[in-house]
N, C-alpha and C positions, 0 to 999 in steps of 0.2 A: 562077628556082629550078632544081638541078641535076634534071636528067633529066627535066623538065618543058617544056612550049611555051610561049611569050611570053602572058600573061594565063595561067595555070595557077600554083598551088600543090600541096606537098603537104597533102593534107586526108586524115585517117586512113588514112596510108598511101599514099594514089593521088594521081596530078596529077587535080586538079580544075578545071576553070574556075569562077574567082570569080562568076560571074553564076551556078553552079547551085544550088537552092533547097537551103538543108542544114536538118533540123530543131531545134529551141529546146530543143538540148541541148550536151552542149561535146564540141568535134569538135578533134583532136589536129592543130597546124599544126609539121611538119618544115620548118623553114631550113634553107637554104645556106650558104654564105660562111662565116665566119671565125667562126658561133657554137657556142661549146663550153659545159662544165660546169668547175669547177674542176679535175679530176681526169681530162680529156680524156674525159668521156663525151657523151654527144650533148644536145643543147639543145634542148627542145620548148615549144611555148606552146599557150593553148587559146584557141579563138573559141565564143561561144554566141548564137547570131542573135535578134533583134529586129528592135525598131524603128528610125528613123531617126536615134535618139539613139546618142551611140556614148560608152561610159565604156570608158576605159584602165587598165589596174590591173597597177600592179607590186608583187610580191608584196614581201615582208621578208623579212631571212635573214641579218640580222649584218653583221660585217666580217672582214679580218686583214690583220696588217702587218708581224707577222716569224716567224721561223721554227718558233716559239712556238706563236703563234694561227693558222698558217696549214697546221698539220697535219694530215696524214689523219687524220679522227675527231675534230677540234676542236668544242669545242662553241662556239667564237665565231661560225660560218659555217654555214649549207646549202650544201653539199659535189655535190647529183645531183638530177636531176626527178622525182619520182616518176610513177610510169604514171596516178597515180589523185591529181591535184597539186588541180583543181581540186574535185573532188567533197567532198573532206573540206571543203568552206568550206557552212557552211549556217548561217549566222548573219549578222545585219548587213546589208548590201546585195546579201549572196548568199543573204538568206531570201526565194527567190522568189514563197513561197505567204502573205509578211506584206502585208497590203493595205493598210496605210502606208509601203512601200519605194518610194522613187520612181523608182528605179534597175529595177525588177524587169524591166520590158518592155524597157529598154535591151539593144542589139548590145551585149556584154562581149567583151576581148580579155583575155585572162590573163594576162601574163609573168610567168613564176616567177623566183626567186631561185636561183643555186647557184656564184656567183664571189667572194666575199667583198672585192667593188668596190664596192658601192653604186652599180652601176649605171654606172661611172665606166673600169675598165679597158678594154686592147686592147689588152693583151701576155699573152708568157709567161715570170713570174719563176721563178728557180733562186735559194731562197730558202737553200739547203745542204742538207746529211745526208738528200738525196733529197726533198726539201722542194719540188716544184716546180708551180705553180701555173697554172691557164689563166684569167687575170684576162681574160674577155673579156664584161664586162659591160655594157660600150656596143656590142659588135657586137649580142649579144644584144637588148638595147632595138631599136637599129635593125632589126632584124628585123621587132620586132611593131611599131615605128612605121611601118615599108615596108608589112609585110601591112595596117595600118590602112588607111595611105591605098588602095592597088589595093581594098584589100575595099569601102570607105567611100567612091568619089570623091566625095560630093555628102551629104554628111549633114548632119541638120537643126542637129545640135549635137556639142561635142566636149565631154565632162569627162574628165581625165586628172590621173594621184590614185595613190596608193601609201601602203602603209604602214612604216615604219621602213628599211631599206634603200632601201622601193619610193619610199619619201616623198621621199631623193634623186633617187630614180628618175625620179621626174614631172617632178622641176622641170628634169633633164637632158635629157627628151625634149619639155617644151612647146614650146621655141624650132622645133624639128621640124616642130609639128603644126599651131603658128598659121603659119609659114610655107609650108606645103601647102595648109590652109585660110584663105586674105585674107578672106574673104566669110560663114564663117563664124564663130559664138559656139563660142567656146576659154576654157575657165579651167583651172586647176591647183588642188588642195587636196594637201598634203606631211602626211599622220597619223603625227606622234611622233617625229621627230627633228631637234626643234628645235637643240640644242644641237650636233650634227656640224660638224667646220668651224669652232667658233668661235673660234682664236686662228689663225691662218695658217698653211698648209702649201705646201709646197711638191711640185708636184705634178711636175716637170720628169721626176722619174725613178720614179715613184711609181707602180703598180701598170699600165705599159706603157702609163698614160693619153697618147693623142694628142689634137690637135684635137677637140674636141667641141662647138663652139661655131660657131652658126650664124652666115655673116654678118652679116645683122643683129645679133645681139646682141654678137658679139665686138669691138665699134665701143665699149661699153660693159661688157663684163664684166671680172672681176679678171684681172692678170696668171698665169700658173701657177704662178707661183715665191710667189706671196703670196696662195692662194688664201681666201676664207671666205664663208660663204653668205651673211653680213650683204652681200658686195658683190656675189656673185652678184646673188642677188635685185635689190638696187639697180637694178646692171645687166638685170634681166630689167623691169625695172618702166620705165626709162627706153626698151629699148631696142622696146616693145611697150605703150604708155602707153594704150592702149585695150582691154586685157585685165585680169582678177583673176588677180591669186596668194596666195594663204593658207594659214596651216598650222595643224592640231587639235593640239593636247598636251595630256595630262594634267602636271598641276604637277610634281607628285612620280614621276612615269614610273620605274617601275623597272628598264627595261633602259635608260634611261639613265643611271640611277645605277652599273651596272656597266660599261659603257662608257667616262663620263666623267668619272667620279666618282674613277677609281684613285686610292687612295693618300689622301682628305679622310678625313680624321675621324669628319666625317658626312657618309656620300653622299647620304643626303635632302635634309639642308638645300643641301647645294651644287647640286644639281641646280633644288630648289624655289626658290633663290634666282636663280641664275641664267638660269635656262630666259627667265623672263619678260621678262628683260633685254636677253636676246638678241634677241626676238621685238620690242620695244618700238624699240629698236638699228633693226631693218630696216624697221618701221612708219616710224619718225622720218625715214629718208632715200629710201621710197618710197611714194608718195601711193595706189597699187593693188596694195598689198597688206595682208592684211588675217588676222587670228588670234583664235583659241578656244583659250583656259587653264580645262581644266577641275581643278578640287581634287580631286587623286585619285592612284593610285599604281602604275594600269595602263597597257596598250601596245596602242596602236591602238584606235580605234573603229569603223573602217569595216568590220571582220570580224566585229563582236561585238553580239549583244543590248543593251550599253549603248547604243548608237547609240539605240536605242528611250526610253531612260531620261534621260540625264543633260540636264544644264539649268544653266545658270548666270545668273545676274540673270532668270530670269523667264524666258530666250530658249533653247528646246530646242535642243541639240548637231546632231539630225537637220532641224530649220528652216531651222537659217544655215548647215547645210551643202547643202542643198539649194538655199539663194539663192544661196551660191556658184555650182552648177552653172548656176544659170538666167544667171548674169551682174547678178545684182538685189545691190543696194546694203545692207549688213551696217555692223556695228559690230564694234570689237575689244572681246574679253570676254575676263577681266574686267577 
């Protein structure tokens, strides 16, 4: 880290060395390197110390892709960090005072949202009419995959998870995390954004994305010029066939009816129809990985009091997501 010693972060402010005991609240971690905000503002993430289990969480925050949606003050993207990013989450797996959260004792790593990549750039686009962008979404992840591991070397478990942006997020940085951790229990869960990806893109010149693909998996994942998650995942499932990958959707998700709905008729039925399809799609060509379709028409559950509620066939949303985490054997519902 700049201005820091070999084994030191910045931790509120100071280089810290990672061995000093921080309290079991969220303490603000400053990267180096090439991590920005869309808007060249500074990139922060938060750590909240635990126990031996370590959950990874990429926040959500949209996307953009022309000069359009990718404006100062767009509402398609989170644009900057806020000073106070984590605290406002107190619902869902960050109600640390719910005595059914099983996440609550977990080390939590926070990466926010604010490059409208999904987690996916490492450039900077000049999008026109002052339109210019610091897609540096994958430097960002790497950050708090970095700080993961030096903070983590030896942890009892890994779950690594995001929702809507972040739900990209996770499944770009798992290859990451089981490759640092061989010896360790690694799964991935991706909340609500099943449908991203689904017809092929071409990613060659696409939001400054470079290589992001671990060796291992790049033996098996999609080419960039024909990207889709259906093959992602595929590849993530072949190229790591002793880990889980999974993803929660509500059916009817409504920010994915305005995302990828443009222009149907009816964005419900398009999104309720297809969502399933897709997920069904990456079931059929990878044997570990594994989805929750809940009938509903919200976004995200791992930030929200539904987490506590919803159920589908008799099987509570927070049970199978928690077998996720442990690595324990689930069905796809519904």
């Amino acid at each position: 880290q700049a201005g820091c010693d070999t084994g030191e972060w910045r931790i509120d402010g100071e280089c810290t060395a990672l061995d000093t005991v921080l309290d079991a609240s969220w303490h603000r971690i400053d990267p180096a390197g090439d991590t920005r905000c869309a808007h060249d503002t500074d990139y922060t993430f938060w750590v909240r110390p635990g126990n031996d289990d370590i959950l990874l969480y990429f926040q959500g925050g949209g996307g953009c892709w022309d000069q359009s949606s990718c404006r100062i003050g767009s509402s398609f993207y989170k644009q900057r960090v806020s000073p106070l990013e984590p605290r406002t989450y107190r619902n869902g797996i960050f109600d640390f005072n719910n005595p059914d959260n099983p996440f609550a004792d977990h080390t939590i790593i926070f990466a926010p949202s604010c490059t409208g990549d999904v987690y996916m750039g490492s450039g900077v686009v000049d999008y026109g009419d002052d339109v210019v962008v610091h897609h540096r979404g994958f430097d960002n992840l790497m950050a708090a995959v970095n700080f993961t591991i030096d903070y983590a070397p030896e942890p009892a478990s890994v779950f690594v998870t995001g929702c809507s942006a972040g739900s990209v997020g996770s499944a770009v940085a798992i290859p990451h995390i089981i490759d640092a951790y061989p010896d360790t229990r690694v799964t991935q869960l991706g909340d609500s954004l099943g449908l991203i990806f689904r017809l092929p893109n071409d990613f060659t010149s696409f939001w400054g994305i470079r290589d992001f693909y671990t060796p291992t998996l790049a033996e098996f994942a999609p080419d960039y010029s024909a990207f889709t998650m259906t093959d992602y995942y595929h590849g993530l499932g072949q190229a790591y066939p002793d880990h889980t990958f999974a993803q929660f959707n509500y059916q009817y998700d409504n920010v994915q009816q305005r995302y990828f709905a443009i222009g149907q008729a009816d964005p419900r039925q398009f999104v309720g129809e297809n969502l399933p399809i897709v997920l069904q799609d990456i079931a059929d060509s990878t044997t570990n990985f594994r989805y929750y379709i809940e009938e509903g028409d919200s976004h995200c559950i791992l930030p929200s009091a539904d987490l506590y509620r919803a159920e589908v066939n008799g099987v509570p949303a927070l049970d199978w997501i928690t077998s996720i985490a442990l690595g324990e054997p689930v069905d796809n519902l519904p």
